[in-house]
LUMLUM-299454 format. One record per residue: residue in one letter; x, y, z of N, C-alpha, C in turn. Coordinates in steps of 0.1 Angstrom, whole numbers, padded with zeros to 4 digits, always signed. Layout:
BEGIN
aXYZXYZXYZ ...
REM end
This chain:
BEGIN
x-0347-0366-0171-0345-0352-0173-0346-0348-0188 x-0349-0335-0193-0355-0331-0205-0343-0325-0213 x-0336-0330-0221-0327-0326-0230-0331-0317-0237 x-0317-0306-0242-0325-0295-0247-0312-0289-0257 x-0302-0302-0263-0291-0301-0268-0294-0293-0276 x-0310-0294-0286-0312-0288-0300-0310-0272-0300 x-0313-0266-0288-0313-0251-0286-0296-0245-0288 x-0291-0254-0285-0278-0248-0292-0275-0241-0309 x-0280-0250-0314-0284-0248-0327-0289-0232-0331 x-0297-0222-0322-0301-0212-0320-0293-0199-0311 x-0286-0210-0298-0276-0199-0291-0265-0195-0296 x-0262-0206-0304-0243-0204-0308-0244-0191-0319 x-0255-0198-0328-0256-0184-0336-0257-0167-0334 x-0263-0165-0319-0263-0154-0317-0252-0148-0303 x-0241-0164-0303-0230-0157-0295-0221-0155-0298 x-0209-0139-0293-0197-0141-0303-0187-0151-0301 x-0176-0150-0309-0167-0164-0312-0161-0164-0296 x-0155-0176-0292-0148-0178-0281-0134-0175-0280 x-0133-0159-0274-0119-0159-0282-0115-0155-0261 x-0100-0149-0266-0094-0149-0249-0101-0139-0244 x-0108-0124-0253-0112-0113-0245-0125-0115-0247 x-0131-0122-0248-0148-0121-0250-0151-0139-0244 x-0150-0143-0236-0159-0154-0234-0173-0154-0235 x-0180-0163-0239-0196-0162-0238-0200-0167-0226 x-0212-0158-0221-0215-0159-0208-0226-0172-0204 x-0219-0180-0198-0225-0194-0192-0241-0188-0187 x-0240-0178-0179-0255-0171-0174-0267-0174-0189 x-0262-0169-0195-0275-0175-0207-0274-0186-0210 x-0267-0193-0210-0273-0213-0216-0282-0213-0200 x-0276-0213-0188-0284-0214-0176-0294-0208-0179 x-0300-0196-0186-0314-0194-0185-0321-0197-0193 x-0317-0207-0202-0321-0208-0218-0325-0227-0214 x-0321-0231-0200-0326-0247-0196-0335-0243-0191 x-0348-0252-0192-0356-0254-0186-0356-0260-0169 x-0364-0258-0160-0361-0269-0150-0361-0285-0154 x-0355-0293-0147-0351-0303-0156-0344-0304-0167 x-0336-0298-0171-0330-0303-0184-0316-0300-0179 x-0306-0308-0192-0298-0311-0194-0293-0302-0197 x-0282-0293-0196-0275-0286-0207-0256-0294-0209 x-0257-0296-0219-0246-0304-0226-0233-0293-0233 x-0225-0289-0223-0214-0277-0227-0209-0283-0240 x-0212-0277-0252-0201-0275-0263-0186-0277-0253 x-0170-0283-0265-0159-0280-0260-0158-0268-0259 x-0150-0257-0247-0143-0246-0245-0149-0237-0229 x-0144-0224-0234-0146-0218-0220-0158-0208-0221 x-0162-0208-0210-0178-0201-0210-0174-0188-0197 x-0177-0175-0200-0175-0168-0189-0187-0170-0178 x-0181-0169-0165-0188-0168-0150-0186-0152-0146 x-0188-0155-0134-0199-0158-0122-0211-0163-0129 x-0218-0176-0125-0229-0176-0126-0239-0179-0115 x-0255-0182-0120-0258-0183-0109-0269-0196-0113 x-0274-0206-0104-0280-0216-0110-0296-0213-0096 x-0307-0209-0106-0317-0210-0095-0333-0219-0097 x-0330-0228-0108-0338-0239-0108-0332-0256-0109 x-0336-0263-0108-0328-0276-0109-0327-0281-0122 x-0312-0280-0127-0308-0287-0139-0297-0297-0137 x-0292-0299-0149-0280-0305-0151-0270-0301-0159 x-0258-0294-0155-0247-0290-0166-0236-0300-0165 x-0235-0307-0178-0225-0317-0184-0213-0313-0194 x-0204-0313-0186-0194-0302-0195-0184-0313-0203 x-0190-0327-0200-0181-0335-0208-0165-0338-0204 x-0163-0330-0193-0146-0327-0193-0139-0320-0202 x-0149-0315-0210-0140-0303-0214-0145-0287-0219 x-0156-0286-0207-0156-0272-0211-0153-0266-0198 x-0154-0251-0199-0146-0246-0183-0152-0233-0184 x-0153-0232-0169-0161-0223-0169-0153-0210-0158 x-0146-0198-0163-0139-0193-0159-0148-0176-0152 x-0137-0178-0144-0147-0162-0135-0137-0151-0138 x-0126-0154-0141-0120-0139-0145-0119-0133-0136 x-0118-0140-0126-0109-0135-0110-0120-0127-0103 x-0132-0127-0106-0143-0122-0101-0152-0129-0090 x-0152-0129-0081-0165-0135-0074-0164-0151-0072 x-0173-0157-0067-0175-0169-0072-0178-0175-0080 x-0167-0187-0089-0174-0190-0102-0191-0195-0105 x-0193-0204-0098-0209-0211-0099-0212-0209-0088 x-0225-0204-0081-0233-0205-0071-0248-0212-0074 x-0251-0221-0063-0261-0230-0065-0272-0230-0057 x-0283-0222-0061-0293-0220-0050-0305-0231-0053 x-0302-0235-0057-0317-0243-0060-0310-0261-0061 x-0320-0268-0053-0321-0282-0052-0316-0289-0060 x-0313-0301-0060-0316-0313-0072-0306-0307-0085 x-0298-0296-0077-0290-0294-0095-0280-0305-0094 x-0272-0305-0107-0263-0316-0109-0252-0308-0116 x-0240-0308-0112-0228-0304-0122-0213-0312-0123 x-0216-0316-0137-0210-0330-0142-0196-0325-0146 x-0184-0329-0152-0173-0328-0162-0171-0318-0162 x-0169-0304-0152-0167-0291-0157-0150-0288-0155 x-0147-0281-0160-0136-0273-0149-0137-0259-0147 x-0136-0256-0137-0142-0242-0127-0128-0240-0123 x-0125-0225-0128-0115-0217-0122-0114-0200-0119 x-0106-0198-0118-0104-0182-0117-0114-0177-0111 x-0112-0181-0096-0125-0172-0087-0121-0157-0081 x-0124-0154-0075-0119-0139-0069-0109-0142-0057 x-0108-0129-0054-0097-0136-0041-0100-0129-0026 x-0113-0126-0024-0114-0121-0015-0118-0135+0000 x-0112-0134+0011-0115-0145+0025-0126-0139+0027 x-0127-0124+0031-0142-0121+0035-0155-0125+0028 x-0153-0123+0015-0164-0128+0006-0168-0146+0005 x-0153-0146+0008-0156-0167+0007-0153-0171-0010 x-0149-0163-0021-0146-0165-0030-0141-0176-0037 x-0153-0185-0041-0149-0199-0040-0152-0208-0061 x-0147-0217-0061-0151-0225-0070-0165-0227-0072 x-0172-0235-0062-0185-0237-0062-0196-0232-0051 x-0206-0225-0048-0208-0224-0035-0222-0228-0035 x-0225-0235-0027-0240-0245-0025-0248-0241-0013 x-0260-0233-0014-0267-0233-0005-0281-0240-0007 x-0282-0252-0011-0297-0259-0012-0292-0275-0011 x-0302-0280-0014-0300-0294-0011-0301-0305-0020 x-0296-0320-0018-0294-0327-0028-0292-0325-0041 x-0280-0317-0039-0272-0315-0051-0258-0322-0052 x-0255-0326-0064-0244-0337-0065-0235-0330-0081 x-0221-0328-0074-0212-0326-0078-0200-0332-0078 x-0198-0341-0091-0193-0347-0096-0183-0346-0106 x-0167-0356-0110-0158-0353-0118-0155-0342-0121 x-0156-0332-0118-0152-0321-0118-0136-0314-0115 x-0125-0303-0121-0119-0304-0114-0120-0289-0116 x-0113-0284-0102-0115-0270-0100-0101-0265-0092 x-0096-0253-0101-0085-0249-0100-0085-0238-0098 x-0072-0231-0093-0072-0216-0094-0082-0209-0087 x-0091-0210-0077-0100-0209-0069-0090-0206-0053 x-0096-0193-0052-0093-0191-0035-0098-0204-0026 x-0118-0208-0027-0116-0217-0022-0121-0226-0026 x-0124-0239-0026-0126-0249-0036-0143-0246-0040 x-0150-0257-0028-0166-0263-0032-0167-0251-0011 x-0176-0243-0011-0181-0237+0004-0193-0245+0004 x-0202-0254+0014-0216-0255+0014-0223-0249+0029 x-0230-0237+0025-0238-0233+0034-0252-0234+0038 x-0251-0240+0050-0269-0242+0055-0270-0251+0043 x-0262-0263+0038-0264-0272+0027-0268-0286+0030 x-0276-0298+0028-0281-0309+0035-0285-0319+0024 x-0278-0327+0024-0280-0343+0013-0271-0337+0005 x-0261-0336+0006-0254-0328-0008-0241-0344-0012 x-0236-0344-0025-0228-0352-0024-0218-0349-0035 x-0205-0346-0032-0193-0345-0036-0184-0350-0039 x-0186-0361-0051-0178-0373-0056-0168-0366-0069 x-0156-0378-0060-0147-0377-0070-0144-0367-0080 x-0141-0351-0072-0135-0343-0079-0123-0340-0079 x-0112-0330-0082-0097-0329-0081-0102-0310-0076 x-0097-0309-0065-0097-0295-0060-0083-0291-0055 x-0083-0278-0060-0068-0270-0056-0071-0256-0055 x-0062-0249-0043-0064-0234-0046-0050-0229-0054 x-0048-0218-0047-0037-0210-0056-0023-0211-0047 x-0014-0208-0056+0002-0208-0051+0001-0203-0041 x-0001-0199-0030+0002-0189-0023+0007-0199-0009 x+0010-0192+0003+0015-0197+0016+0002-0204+0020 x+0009-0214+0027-0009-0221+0028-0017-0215+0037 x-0015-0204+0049-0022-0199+0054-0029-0189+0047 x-0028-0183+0033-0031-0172+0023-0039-0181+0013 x-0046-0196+0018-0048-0201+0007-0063-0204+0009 x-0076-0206+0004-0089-0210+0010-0091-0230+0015 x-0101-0226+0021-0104-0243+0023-0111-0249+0007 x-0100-0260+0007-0104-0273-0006-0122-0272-0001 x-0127-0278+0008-0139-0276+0013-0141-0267+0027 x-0155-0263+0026-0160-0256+0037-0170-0255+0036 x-0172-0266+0047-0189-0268+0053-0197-0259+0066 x-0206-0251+0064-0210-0243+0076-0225-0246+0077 x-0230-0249+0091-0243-0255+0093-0248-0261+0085 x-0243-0272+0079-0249-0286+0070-0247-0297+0074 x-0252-0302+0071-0253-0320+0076-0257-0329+0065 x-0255-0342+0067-0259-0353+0063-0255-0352+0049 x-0244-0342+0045-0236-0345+0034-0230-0359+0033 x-0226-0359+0021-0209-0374+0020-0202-0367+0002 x-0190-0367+0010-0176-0361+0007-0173-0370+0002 x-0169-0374-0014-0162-0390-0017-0156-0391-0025 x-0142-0399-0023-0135-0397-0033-0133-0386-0046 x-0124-0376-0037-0123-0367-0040-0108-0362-0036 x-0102-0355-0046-0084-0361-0045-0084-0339-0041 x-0079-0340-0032-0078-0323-0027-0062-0321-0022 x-0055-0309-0029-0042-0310-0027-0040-0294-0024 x-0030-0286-0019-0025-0274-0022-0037-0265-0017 x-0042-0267-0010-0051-0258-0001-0049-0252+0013 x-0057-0252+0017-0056-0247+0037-0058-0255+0042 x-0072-0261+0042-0080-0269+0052-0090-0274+0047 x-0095-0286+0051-0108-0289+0048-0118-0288+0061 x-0126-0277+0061-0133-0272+0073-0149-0273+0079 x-0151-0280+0086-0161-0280+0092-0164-0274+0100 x-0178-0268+0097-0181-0258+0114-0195-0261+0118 x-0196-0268+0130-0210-0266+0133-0221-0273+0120 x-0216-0285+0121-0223-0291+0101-0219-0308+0112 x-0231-0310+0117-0232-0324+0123-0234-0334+0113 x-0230-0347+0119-0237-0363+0108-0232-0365+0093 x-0217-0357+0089-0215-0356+0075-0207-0370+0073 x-0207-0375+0063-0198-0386+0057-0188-0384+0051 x-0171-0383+0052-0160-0378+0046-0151-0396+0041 x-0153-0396+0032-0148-0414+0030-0146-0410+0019 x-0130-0419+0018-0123-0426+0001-0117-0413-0001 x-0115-0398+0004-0109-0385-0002-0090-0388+0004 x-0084-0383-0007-0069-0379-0010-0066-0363-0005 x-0065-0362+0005-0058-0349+0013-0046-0345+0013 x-0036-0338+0007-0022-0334+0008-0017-0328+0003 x-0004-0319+0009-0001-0307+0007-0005-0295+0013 x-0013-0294+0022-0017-0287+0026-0019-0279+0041 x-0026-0275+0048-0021-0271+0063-0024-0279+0070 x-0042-0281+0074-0049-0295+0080-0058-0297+0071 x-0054-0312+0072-0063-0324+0062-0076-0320+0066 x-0086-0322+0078-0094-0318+0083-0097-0313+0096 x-0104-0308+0096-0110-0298+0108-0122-0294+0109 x-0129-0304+0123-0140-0303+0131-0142-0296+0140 x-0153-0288+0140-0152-0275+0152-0164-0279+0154 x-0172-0279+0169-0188-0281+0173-0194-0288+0158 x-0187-0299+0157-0196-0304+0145-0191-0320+0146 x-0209-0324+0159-0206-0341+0161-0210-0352+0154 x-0207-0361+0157-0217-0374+0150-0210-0374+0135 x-0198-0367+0127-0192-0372+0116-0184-0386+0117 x-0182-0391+0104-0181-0404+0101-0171-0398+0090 x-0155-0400+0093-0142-0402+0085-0136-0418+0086 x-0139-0417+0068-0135-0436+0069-0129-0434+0055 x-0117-0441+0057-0108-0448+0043-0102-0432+0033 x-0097-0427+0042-0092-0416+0033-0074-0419+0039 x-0071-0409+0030-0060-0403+0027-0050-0394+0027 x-0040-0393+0043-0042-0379+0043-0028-0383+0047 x-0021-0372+0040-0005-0372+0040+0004-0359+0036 x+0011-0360+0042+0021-0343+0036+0013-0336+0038 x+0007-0330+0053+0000-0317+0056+0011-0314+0065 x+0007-0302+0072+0012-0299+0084+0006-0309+0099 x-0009-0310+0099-0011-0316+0107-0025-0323+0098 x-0028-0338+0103-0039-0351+0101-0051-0342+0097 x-0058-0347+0113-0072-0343+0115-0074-0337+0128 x-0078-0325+0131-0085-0318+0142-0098-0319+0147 x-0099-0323+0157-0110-0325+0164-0114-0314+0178 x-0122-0305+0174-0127-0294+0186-0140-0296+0192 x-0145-0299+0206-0155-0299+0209-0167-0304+0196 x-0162-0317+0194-0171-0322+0187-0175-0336+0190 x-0182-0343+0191-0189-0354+0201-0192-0363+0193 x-0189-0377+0197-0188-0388+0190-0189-0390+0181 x-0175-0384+0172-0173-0384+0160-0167-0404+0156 x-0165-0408+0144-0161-0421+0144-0148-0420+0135 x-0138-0420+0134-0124-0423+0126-0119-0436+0122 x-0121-0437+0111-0124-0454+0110-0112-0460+0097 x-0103-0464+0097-0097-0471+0085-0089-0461+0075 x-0086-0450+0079-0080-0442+0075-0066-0440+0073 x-0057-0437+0062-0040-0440+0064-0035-0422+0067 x-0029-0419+0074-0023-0406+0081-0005-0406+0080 x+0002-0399+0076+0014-0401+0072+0021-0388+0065 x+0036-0392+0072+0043-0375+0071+0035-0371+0069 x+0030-0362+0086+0029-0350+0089+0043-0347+0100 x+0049-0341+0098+0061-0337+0094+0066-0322+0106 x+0057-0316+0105+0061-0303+0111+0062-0306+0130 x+0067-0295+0135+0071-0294+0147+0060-0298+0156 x+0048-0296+0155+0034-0301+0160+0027-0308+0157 x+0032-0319+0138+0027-0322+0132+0015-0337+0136 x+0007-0336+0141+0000-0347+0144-0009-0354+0136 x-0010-0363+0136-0019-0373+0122-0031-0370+0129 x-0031-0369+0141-0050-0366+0152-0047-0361+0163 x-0051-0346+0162-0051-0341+0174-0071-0334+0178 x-0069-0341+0191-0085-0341+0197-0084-0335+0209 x-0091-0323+0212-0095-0321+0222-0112-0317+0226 x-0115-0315+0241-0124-0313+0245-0135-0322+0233 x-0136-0334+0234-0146-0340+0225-0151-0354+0230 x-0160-0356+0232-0165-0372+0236-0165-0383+0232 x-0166-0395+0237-0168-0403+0227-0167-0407+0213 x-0154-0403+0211-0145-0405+0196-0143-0417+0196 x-0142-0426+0184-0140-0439+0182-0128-0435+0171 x-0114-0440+0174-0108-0438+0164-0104-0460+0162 x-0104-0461+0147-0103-0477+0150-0100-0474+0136 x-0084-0489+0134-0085-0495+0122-0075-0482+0114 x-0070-0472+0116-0059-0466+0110-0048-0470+0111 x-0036-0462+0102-0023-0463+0102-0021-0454+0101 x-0014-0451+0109-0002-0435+0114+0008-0444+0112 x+0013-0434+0102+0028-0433+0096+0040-0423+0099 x+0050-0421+0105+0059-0413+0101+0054-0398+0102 x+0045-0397+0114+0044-0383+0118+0053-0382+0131 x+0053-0366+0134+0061-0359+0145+0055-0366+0158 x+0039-0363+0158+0029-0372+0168+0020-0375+0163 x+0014-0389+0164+0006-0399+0159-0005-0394+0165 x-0014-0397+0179-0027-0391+0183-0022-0380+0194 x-0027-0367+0196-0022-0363+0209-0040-0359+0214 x-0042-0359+0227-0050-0363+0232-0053-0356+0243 x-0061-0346+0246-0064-0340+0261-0072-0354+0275 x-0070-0354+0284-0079-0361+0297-0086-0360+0295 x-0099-0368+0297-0113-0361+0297-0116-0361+0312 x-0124-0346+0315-0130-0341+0327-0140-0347+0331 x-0150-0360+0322-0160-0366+0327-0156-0380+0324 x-0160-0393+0330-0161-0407+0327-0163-0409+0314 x-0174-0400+0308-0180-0405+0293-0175-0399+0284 x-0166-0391+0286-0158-0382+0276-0145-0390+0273 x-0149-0403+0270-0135-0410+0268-0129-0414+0252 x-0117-0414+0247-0117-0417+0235-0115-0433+0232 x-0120-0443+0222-0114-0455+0223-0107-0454+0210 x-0094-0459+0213-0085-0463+0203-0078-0478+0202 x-0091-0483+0193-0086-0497+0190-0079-0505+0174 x-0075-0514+0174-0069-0522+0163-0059-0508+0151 x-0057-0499+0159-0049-0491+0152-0037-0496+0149 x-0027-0490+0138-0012-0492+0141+0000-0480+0137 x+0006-0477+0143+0013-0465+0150+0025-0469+0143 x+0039-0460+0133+0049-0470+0132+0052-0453+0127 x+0067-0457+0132+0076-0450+0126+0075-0437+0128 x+0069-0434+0138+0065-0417+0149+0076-0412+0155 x+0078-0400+0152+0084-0394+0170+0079-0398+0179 x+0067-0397+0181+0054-0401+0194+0042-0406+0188 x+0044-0420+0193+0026-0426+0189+0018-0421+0195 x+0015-0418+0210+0002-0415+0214+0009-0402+0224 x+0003-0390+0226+0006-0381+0237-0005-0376+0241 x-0008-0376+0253-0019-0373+0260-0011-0363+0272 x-0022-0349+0275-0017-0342+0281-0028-0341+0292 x-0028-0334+0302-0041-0335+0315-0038-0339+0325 x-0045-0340+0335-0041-0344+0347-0047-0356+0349 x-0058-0363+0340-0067-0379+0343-0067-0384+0332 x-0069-0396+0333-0068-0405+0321-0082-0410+0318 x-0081-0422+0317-0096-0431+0309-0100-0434+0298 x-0093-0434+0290-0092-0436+0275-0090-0452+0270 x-0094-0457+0266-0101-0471+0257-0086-0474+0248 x-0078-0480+0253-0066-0488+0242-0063-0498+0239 x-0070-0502+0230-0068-0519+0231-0066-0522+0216 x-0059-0533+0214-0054-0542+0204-0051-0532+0194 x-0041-0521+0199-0036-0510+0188-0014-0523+0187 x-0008-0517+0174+0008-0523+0170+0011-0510+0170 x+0025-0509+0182+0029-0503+0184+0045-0505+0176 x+0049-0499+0167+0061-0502+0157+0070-0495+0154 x+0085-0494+0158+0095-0483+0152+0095-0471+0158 x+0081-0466+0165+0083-0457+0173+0096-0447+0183 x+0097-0433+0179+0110-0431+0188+0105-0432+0205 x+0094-0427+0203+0087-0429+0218+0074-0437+0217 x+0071-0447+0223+0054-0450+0219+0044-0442+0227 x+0047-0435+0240+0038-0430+0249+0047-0417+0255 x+0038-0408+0255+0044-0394+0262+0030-0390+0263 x+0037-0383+0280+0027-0380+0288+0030-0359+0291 x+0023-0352+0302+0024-0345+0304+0029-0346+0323 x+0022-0358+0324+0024-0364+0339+0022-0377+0339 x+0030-0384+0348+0026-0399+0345+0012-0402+0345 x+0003-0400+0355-0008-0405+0360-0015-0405+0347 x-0012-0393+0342-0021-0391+0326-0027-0404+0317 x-0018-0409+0315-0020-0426+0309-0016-0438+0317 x-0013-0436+0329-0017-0444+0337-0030-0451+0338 x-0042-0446+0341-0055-0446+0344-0062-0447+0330 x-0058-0449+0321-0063-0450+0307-0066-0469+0307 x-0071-0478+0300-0078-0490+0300-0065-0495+0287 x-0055-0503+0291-0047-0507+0281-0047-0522+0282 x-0043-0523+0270-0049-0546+0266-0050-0546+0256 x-0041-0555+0253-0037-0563+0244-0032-0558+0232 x-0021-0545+0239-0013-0538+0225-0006-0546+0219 x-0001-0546+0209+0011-0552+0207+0021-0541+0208 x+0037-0539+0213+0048-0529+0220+0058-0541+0210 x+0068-0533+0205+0077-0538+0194+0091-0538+0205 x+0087-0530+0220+0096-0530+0226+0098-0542+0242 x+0087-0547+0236+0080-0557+0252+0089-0571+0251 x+0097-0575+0260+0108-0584+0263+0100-0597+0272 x+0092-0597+0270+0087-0608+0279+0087-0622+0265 x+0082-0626+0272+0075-0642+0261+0064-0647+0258 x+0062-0658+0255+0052-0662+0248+0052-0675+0252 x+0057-0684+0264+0053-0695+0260+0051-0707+0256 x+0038-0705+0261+0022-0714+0257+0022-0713+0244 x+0024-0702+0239+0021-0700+0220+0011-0697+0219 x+0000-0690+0228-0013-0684+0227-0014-0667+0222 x-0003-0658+0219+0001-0649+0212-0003-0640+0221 x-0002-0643+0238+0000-0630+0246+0014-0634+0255 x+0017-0621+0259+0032-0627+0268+0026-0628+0281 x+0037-0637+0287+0034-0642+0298+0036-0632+0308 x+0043-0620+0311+0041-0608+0317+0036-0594+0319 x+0033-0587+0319+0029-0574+0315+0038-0566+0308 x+0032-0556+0300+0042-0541+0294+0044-0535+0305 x+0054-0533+0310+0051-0516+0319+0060-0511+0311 x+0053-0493+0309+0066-0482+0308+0071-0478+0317 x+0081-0469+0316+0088-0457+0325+0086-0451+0319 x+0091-0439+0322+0097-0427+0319+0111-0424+0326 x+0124-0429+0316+0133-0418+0318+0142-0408+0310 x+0149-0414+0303+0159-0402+0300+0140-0393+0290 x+0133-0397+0287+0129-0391+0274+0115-0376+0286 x+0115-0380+0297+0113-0367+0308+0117-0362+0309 x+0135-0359+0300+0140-0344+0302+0131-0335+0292 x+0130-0344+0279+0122-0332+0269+0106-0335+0267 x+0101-0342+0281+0084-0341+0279+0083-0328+0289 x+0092-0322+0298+0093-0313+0308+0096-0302+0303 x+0109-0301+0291+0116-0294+0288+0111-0293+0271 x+0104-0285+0265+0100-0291+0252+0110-0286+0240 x+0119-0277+0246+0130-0267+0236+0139-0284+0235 x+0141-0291+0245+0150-0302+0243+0144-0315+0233 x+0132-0312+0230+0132-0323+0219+0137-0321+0205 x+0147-0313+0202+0157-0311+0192+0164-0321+0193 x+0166-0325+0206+0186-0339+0211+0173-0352+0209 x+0164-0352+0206+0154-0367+0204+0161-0374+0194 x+0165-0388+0200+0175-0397+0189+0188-0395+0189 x+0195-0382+0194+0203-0383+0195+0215-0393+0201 x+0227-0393+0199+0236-0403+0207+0237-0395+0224 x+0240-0384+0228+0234-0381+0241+0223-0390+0248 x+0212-0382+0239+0201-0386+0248+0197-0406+0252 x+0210-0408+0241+0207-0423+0240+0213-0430+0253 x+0223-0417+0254+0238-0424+0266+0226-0420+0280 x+0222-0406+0280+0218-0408+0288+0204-0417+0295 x+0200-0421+0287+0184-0431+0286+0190-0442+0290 x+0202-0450+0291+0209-0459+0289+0212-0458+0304 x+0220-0453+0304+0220-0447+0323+0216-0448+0331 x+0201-0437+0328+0189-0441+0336+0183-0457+0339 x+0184-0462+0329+0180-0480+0330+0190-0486+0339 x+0200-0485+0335+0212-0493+0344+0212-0491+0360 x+0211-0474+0362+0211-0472+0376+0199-0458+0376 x+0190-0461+0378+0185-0444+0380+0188-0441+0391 x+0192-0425+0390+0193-0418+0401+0182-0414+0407 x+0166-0413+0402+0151-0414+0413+0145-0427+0406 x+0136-0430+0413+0124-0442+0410+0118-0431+0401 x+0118-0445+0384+0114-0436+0374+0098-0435+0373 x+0094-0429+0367+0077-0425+0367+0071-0436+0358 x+0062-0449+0363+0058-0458+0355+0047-0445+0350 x+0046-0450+0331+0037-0442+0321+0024-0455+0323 x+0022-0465+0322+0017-0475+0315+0019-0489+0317 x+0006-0502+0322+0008-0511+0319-0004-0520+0316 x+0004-0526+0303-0008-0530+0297-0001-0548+0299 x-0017-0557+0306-0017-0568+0311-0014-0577+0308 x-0019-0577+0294-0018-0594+0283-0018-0587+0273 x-0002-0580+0270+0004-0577+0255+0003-0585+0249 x-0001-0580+0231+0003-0591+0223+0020-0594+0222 x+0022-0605+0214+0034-0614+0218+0039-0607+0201 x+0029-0611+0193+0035-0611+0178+0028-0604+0169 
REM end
C-alpha cells in the first residue's frame, strides 16, 4: 500500500489546533488518501462521523481517537479491503432505531483490528458484510441497564466472517441474525445480558471463547448445525441463567466445554424429527444447579463421554421419558456407586437416575427457591429410604465411567 505520511506536512498546516471545542474533522485526512494508502493518525482526537468509501488503511498507532460527539455512527465502512488499525472510537449517538454504533461495515474483507471502542451504543454492526475479520479488539457500550445497552457485535445477513480474540464486556448481546457459516473463536464475553445469540443463522463455528458473568451463555434459535466446540461458560448466575440454551435447532455438536457454576448448564428442547438431534460429547458440567435440562415430550439426543461434577442436580427433565430415550455412554456421574473391578475404568453396573424429592420443583418451579435446602434434603432422603410411588427413572447410562 502507498504511504502518504508526507501530506501531513500540508494538512496540519491548514487545520485548527486540537482543542476540546474544535476537533479536526477525520472526513478530510479520509479524502486527502488515495485508494491504497496508508493514513498514519498523528497522536490525539479527530472529530467523526466519518465515512470511508475507497480502500485504505487508517493506523492510529493506539493513540489517536476518533470521537463522534454523540452523533451518529462514529466510522462507517462502505468500501472493501479497508483496514482500521490502533484507533479508539467513541461517543456514538444513542439512537436503537438508527443502530448507532462504533463501527458499521457494509462491504467486504475488511479487517479491524486492536482497536478499542468505547462509549458507543453499539460496538462493530456488520451489514450484508462477508470475509470480514475482527481481531483482537476491546469493545464496551455505555453504563446503562443492559437491556438500554447496544450489541458489542451485530451481524445481519453476513457470512463467512471470523470474530477473534476480541475481549467484549458491558454490553447487551453479541447478535446474530440470519448471517450463516461465521467463525466466533478465542473472544472474552462478560458482564453482560447474552454472551451470544443465534437466530436462523446455521452452520456457525463457536470455539475456545470465553464467556462468563452474563445473564445467560449462548442462545441458539432455529439455527442448524451449528458446532460449539472447547469453549469455558461460567457464572451465569441469574434465575434462567444458562451457559446454552438451544431450541428448535438441528444437529448441534456441542463438544469439549466446561460449564461452570451456572443456574443451568445446557437446557434443551426434544427434537420433533430423528435428525434434529443434539450431540453432547467429552463435555464437563461441575458445580451447576442443573447440568443438563431438557424439556418435551421425546428424547434422542447424543451423550456420551460428558464428567458430570458437584452438580446440585445432574439431569432435570420436564417428564421422565424426555431423557429417557436420549443415547447415554460412558458419562462419568460423581454420584454413580457401583465399581470398577477389572480396572478397565467402566463400572461394572449401570447409572440409573430417578427422580425424587427434586419432582416437587421440576413440577412446581416457584419451589426451586427450597433447592439445597435442609428440607428438601430430609425430604429426598425419604423418598430413597421408602418411596411412597415407584419413582420416575430419568436415565441410564450402560458403561459409566468409573474415574
Amino acid at each position: 500500500m502507498k504511504h502518504i505520511g508526507i501530506i501531513f506536512s500540508v494538512v496540519l498546516g491548514l487545520l485548527p489546533p486540537m482543542t476540546a471545542c474544535a476537533l479536526p474533522p477525520l472526513q478530510l485526512y479520509i479524502e486527502l488518501t488515495p485508494p491504497g494508502g496508508v493514513l498514519r493518525l498523528p497522536a490525539g482526537s479527530y472529530a467523526g462521523p466519518a465515512i470511508i468509501t475507497r480502500p485504505i488503511t487508517i493506523d492510529g498507532g493506539g493513540k489517536a481517537t476518533i470521537d463522534a460527539e454523540g452523533s451518529g455512527t462514529v466510522l462507517t465502512i462502505n468500501s472493501d479491503k479497508v483496514v482500521i488499525r490502533g484507533m479508539h472510537i467513541t461517543n456514538s449517538g444513542n439512537s436503537h432505531d438508527q443502530v448507532d454504533a462504533g463501527i458499521l461495515i457494509t462491504a467486504n474483507e475488511v479487517l479491524i483490528e486492536d482497536n478499542v471502542i468505547d462509549d458507543t451504543l453499539f460496538g462493530i454492526h456488520l451489514k450484508k458484510a462477508f470475509d470480514n475479520t475482527v481481531r483482537n479488539n476491546r469493545i464496551s457500550s455505555r453504563m446503562l441497564s443492559p437491556s438500554m445497552r447496544g450489541e458489542g457485535i451485530r451481524m445481519w445477513y453476513s457470512s463467512d466472517n471470523r470474530i477473534e480474540g476480541n475481549t467484549i464486556s458491558n454490553v447487551r448481546d453479541l447478535l446474530i441474525t440470519n448471517s450463516p457459516d461465521n467463525h466466533i473463536i478465542g473472544n472474552t464475553i462478560r458482564d453482560s445480558r447474552v454472551g451470544m445469540e443465534f437466530v436462523f443463522s446455521p452452520g456457525n463455528v463457536v470455539e475456545g471463547n470465553t464467556i462468563s458473568h452474563n445473564s445467560t451463555g449462548i442462545v441458539v434459535l432455529y439455527s442448524n448445525e451449528m458446532a460449539i466446540r472447547n469453549n469455558r461458560l461460567e457464572h451465569m448466575r441469574s434465575y434462567s441463567g444458562s451457559a446454552l440454551a438451544l431450541k428448535e435447532s438441528s444437529r448441534v455438536v456441542i463438544e469439549g466445554n466446561e460449564i461452570l457454576r451456572c443456574a443451568i448448564g445446557v437446557g434443551a428442547n426434544a427434537p420433533t424429527h430423528p435428525e434434529n438431534i443434539y450431540r453432547l460429547t467429552g463435555n464437563r458440567f461441575a458445580y451447576n444447579d442443573i447440568a443438563l435440562y431438557f424439556y418435551g415430550e421425546k428424547g434422542g439426543h447424543i451423550v456420551h463421554r460428558n464428567r458430570f461434577e458437584h452438580n446440585l442436580v445432574p439431569v432435570a427433565v420436564t417428564a421422565a421419558t424426555t431423557a429417557r430415550d436420549n443415547d447415554w455412554r460412558a458419562n462419568y456421574w460423581d454420584t454413580y456407586e457401583g465399581f470398577d473391578q477389572n480396572g478397565d475404568g467402566t463400572g461394572d453396573i449401570p447409572y440409573v437416575l430417578y427422580r425424587y424429592a427434586d419432582r416437587i420443583w421440576m413440577d412446581r418451579p416457584h419451589a426451586r427457591f427450597f433447592r439445597g435446602t435442609l428440607l428438601l434434603d430430609l425430604i429426598d432422603f425419604i423418598e430413597r429410604l421408602a418411596p411412597f410411588s415407584r419413582p420416575d427413572r430419568i436415565l441410564t447410562d450402560p458403561v459409566p465411567q468409573a474415574h
